[in-house]
Backbone as a printed PyTorch tensor [residue, N CA C, xyz], in Angstrom:
tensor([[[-18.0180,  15.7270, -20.8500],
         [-16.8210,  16.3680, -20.3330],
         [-15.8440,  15.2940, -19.8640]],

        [[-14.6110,  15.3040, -20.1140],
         [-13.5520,  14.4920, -19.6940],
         [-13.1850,  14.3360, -18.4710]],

        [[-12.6790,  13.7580, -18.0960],
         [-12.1760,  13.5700, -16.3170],
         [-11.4000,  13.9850, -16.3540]],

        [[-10.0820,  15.0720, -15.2730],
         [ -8.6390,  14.6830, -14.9590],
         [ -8.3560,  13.3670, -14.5540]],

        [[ -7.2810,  13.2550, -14.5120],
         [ -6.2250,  12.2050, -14.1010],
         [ -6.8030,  12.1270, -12.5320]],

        [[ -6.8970,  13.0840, -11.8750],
         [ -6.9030,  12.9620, -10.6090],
         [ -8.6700,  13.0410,  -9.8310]],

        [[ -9.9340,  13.3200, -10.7400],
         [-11.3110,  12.9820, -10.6240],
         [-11.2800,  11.4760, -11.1590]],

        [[-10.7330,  10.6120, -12.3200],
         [-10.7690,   9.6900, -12.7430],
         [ -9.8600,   8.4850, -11.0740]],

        [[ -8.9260,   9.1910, -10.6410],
         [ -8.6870,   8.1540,  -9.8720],
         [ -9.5420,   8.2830,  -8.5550]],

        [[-10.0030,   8.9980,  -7.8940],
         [-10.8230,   9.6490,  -7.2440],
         [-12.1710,   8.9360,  -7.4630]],

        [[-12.8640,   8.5060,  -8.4710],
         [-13.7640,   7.6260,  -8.5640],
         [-13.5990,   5.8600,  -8.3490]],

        [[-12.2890,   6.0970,  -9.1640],
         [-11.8280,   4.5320,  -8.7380],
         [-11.6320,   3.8510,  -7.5260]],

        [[-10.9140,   5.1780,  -7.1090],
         [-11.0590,   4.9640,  -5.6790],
         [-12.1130,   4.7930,  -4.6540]],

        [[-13.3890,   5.5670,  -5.1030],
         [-14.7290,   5.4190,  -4.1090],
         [-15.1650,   4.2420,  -4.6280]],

        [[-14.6290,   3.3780,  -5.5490],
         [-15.4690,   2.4310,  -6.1690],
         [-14.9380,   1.2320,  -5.1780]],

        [[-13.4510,   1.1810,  -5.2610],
         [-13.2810,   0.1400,  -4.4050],
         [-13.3440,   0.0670,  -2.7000]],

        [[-13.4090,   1.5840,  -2.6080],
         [-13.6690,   1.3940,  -0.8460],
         [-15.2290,   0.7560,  -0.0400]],

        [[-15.7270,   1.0670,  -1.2220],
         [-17.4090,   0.6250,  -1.0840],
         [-16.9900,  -0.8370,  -0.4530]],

        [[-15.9710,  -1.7710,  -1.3090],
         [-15.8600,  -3.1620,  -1.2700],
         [-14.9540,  -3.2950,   0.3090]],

        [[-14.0500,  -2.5560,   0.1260],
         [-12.8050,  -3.0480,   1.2150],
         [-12.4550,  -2.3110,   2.2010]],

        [[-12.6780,  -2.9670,   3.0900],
         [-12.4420,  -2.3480,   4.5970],
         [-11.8470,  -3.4130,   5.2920]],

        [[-10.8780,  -2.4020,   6.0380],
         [-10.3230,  -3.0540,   7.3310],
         [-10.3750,  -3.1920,   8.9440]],

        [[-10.2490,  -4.6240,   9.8640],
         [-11.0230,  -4.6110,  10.7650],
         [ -9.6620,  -4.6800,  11.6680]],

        [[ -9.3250,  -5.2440,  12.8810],
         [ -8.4070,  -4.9500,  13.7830],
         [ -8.0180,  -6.8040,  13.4560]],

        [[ -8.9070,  -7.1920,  13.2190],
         [ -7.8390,  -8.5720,  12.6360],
         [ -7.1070,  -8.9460,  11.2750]],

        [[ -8.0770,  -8.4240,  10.1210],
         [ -7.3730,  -7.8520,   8.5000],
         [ -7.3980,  -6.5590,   8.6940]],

        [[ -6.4040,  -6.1640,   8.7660],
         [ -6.5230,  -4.2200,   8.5420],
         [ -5.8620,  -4.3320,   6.9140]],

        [[ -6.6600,  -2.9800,   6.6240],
         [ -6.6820,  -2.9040,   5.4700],
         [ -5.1590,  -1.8990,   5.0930]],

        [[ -4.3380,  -2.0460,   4.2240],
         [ -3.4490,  -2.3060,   2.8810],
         [ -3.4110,  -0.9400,   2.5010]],

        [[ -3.1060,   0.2110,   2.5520],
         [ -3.2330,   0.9200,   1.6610],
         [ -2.1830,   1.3110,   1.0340]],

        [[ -2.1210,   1.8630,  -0.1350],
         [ -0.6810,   2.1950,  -0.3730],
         [ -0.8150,   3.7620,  -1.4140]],

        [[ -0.1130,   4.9410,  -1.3320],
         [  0.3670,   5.7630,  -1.9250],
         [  1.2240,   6.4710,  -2.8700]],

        [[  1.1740,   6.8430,  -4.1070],
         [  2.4850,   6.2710,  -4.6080],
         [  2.4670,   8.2300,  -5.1500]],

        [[  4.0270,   9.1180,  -4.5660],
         [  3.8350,  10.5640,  -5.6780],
         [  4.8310,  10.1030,  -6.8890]],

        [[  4.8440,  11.1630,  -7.6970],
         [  6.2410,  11.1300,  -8.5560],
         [  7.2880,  10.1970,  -7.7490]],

        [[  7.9780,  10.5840,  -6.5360],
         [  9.2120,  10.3200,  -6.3990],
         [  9.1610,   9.0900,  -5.3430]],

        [[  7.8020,   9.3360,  -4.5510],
         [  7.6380,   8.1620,  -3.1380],
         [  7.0980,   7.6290,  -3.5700]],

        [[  6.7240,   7.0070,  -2.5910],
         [  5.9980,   5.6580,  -2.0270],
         [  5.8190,   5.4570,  -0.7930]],

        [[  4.8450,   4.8510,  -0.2870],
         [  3.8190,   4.5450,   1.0790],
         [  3.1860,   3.6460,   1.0490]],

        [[  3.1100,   2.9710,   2.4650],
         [  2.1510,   2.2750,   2.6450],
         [  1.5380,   2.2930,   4.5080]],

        [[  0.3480,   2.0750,   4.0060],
         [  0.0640,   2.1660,   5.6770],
         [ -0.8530,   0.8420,   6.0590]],

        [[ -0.9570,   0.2540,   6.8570],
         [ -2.1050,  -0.7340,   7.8660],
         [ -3.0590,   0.2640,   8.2950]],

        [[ -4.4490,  -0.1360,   8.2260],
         [ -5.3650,   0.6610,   8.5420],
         [ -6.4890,   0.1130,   8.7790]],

        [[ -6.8890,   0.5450,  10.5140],
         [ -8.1640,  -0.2730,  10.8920],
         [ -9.0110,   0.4720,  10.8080]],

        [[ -9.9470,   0.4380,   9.8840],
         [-11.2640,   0.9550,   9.7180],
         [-12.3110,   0.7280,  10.9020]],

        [[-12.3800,   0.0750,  11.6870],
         [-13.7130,  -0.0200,  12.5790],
         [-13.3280,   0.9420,  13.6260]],

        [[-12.0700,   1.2000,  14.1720],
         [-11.5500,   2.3820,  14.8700],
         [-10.7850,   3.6940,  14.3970]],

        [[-10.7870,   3.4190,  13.2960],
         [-10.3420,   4.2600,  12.2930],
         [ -8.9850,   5.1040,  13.0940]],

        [[ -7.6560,   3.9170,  13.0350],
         [ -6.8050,   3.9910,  13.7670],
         [ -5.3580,   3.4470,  12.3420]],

        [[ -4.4630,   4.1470,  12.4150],
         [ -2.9130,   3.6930,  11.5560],
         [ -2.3380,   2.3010,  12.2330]],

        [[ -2.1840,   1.3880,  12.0250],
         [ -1.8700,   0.4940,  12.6650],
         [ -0.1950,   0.5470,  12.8820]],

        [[  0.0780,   0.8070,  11.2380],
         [  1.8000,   0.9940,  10.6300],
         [  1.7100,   1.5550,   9.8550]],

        [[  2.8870,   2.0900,   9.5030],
         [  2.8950,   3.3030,   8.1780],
         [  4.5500,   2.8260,   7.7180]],

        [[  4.3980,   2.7650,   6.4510],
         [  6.0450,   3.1580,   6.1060],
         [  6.0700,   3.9480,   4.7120]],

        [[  7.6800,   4.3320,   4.1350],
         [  7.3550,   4.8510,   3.1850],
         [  9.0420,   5.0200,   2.7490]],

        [[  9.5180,   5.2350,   1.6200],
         [ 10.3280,   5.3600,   0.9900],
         [ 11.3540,   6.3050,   0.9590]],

        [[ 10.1990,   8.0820,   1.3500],
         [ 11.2030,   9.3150,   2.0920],
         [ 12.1950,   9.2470,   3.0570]],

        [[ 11.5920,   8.5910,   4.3620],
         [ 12.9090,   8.1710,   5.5260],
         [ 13.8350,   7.0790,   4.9350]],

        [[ 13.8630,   6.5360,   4.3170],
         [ 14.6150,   5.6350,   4.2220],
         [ 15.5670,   5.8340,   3.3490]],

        [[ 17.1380,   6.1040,   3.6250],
         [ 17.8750,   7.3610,   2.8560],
         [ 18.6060,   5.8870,   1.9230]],

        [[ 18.8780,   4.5490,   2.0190],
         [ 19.3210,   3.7930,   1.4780],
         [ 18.0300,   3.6160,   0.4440]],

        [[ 17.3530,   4.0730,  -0.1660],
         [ 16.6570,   3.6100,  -1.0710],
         [ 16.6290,   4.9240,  -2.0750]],

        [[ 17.2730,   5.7050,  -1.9810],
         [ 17.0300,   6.8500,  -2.5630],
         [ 17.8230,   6.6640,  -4.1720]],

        [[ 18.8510,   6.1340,  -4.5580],
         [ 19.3230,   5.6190,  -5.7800],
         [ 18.5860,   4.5000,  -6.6240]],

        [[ 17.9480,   4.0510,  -5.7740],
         [ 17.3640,   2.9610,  -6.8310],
         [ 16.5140,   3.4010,  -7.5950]],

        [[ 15.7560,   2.9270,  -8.3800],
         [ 14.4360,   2.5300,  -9.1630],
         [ 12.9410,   2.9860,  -8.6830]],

        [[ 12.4790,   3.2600,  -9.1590],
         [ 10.9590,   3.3470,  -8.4720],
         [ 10.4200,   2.3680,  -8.2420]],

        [[ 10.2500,   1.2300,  -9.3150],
         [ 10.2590,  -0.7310,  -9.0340],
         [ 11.2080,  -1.1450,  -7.8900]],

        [[ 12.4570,  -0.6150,  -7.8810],
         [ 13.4060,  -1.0010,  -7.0760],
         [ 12.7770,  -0.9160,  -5.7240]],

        [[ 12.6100,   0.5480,  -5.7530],
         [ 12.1090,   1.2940,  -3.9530],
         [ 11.2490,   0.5020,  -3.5010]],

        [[  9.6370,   0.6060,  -4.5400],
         [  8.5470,  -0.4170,  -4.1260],
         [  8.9340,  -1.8680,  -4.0700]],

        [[  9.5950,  -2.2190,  -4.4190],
         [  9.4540,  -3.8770,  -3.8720],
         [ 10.4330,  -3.9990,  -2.5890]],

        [[ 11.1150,  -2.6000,  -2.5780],
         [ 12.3380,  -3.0100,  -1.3100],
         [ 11.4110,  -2.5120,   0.1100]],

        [[ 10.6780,  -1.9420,  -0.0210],
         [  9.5050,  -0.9250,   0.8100],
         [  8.4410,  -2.2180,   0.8760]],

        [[  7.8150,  -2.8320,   0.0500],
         [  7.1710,  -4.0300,   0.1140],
         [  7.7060,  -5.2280,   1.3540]],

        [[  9.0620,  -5.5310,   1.1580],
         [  9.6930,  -6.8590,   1.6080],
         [  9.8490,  -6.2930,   3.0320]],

        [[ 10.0550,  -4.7310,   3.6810],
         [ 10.1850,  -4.6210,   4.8540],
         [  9.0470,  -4.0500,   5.5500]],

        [[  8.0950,  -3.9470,   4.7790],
         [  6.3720,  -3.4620,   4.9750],
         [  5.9700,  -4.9180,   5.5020]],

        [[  6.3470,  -6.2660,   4.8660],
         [  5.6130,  -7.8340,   5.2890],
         [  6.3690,  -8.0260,   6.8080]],

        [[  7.2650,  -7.6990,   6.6820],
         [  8.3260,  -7.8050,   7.7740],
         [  8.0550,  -6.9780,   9.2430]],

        [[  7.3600,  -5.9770,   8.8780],
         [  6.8940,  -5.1040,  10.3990],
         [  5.6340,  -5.6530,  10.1260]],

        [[  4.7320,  -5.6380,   9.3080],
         [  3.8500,  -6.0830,   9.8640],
         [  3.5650,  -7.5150,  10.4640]],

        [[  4.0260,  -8.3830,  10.0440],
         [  4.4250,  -9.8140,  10.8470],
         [  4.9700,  -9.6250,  11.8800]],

        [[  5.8220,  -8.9130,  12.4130],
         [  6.2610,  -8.8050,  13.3500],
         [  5.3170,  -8.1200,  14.5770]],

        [[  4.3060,  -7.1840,  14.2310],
         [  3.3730,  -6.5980,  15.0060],
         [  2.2730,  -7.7860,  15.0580]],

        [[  2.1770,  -8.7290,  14.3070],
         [  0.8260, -10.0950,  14.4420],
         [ -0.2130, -10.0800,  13.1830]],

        [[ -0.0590,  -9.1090,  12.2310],
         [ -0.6620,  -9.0120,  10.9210],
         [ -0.1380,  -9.5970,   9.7290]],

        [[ -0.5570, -10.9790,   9.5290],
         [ -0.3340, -11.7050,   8.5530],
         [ -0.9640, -11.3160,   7.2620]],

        [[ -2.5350, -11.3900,   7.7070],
         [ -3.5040, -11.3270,   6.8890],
         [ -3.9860, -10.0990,   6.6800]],

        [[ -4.1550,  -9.3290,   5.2570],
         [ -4.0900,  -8.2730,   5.3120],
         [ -5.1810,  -7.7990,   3.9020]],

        [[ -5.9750,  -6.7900,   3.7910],
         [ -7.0550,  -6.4690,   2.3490],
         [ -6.1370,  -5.5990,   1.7170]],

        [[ -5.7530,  -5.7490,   0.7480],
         [ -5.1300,  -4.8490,  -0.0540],
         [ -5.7020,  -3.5270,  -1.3350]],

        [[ -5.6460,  -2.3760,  -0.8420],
         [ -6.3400,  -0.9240,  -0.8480],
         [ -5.3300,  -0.4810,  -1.9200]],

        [[ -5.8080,  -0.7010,  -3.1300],
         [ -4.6340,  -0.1710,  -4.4040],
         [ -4.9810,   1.5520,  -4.6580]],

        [[ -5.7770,   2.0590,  -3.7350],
         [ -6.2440,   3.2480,  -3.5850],
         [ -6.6160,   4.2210,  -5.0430]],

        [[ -6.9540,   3.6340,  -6.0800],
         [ -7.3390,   4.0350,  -6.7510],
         [ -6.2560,   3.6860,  -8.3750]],

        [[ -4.5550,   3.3640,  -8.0010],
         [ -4.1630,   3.0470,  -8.6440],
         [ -4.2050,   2.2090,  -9.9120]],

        [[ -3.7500,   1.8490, -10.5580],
         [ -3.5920,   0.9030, -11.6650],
         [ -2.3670,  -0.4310, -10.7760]],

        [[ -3.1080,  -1.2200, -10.6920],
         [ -2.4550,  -2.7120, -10.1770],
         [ -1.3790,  -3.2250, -11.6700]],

        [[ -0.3380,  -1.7940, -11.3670],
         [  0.6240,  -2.0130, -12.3950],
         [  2.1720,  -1.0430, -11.6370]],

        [[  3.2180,  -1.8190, -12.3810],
         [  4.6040,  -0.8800, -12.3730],
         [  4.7750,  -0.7880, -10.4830]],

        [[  4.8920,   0.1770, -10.0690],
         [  5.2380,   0.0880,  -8.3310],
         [  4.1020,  -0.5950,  -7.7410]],

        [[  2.8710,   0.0450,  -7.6210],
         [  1.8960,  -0.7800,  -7.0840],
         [  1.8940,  -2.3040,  -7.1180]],

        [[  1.9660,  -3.0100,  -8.3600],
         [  2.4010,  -4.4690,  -8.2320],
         [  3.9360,  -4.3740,  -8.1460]],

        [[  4.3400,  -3.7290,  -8.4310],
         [  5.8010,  -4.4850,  -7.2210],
         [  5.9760,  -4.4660,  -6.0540]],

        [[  5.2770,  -3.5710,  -5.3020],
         [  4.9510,  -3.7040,  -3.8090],
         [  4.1430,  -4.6690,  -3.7280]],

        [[  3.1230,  -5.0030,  -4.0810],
         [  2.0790,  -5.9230,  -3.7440],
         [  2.8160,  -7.2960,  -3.6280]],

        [[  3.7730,  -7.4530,  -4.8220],
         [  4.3530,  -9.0600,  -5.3850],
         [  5.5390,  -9.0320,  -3.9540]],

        [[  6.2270,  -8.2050,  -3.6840],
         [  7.2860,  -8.0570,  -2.9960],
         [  6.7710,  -8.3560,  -1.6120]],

        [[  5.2850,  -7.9970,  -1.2710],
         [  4.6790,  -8.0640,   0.2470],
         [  4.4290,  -9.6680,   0.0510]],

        [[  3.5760, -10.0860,  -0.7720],
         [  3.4330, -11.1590,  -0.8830],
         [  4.5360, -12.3180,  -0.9910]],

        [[  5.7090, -12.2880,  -1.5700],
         [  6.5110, -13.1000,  -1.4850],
         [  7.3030, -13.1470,   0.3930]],

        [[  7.2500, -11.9860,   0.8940],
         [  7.7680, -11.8970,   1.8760],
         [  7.0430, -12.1690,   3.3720]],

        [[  5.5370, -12.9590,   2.2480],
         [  4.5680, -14.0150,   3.6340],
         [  3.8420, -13.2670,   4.5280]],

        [[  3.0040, -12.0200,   4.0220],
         [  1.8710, -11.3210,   3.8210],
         [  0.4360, -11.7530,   3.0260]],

        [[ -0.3260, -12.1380,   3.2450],
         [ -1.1730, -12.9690,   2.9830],
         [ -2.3180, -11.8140,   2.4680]],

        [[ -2.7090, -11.5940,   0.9010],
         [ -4.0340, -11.3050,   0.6690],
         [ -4.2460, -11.1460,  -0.8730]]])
C-alpha cells in the first residue's frame, strides 16, 4: 500500500526526532512550512518549553514576496532574535521536510546571518 504525502512525512519525521533534540543551551530548530507560510520556532526539549517562535503570517511586509523570498527574509530575522535572546548555537529540526526550496532558504539565510548549526 502507498503512503500519503502526509504518513510519508510523518515517518520522516519520527525518524529524525529519534536523532535531535533540544536542550536549554542548543534548543532545537524547528521549522513549519503550509502552502502560503512559514515558521519557525526554538524549542527546549528537556522542559519542553517555546523558547521563540516566528513566522511569516504577522509579518504584513512579507506578504508580496516569494515563498524563497519570505523564507530567507524570516530566516535573517529568526538568527537575529535568537542572538539577541543568547542562542547562537542551535540543532536544526527540518521536521520532516525535504532540505530543499524554503526549507534551505531559511536554513542558508539563518546561517549566513551567524546562527550556528
Amino acid at each position: 500500500m502507498a503512503l500519503s504525502k502526509l504518513q510519508r512525512r510523518e515517518r520522516i519525521k519520527k525518524r529524525i526526532r529519534k536523532r535531535v533534540s533540544g536542550t536549554a543551551a542548543t534548543p532545537r530548530l524547528s521549522v513549519y512550512r503550509s502552502n502560503k507560510q512559514f515558521y519557525a520556532q526554538l524549542i527546549d526539549d528537556v522542559s519542553n518549553k517555546t523558547i521563540l517562535g516566528s513566522g511569516s503570517l504577522p509579518q504584513k511586509d512579507l506578504q508580496g514576496l516569494s515563498g524563497l523570498e519570505q523564507a530567507a527574509k524570516i530566516g535573517t530575522l529568526f538568527a537575529e532574535k535568537a542572538q539577541e535572546a543568547g542562542h547562537a548555537k542551535v540543532v536544526f529540526d527540518r521536521n520532516g521536510y525535504l532540505y530543499h526550496g524554503r526549507v534551505k532558504s531559511f536554513a542558508d539565510a539563518a546561517r549566513e546571518a551567524g546562527l550556528k548549526f
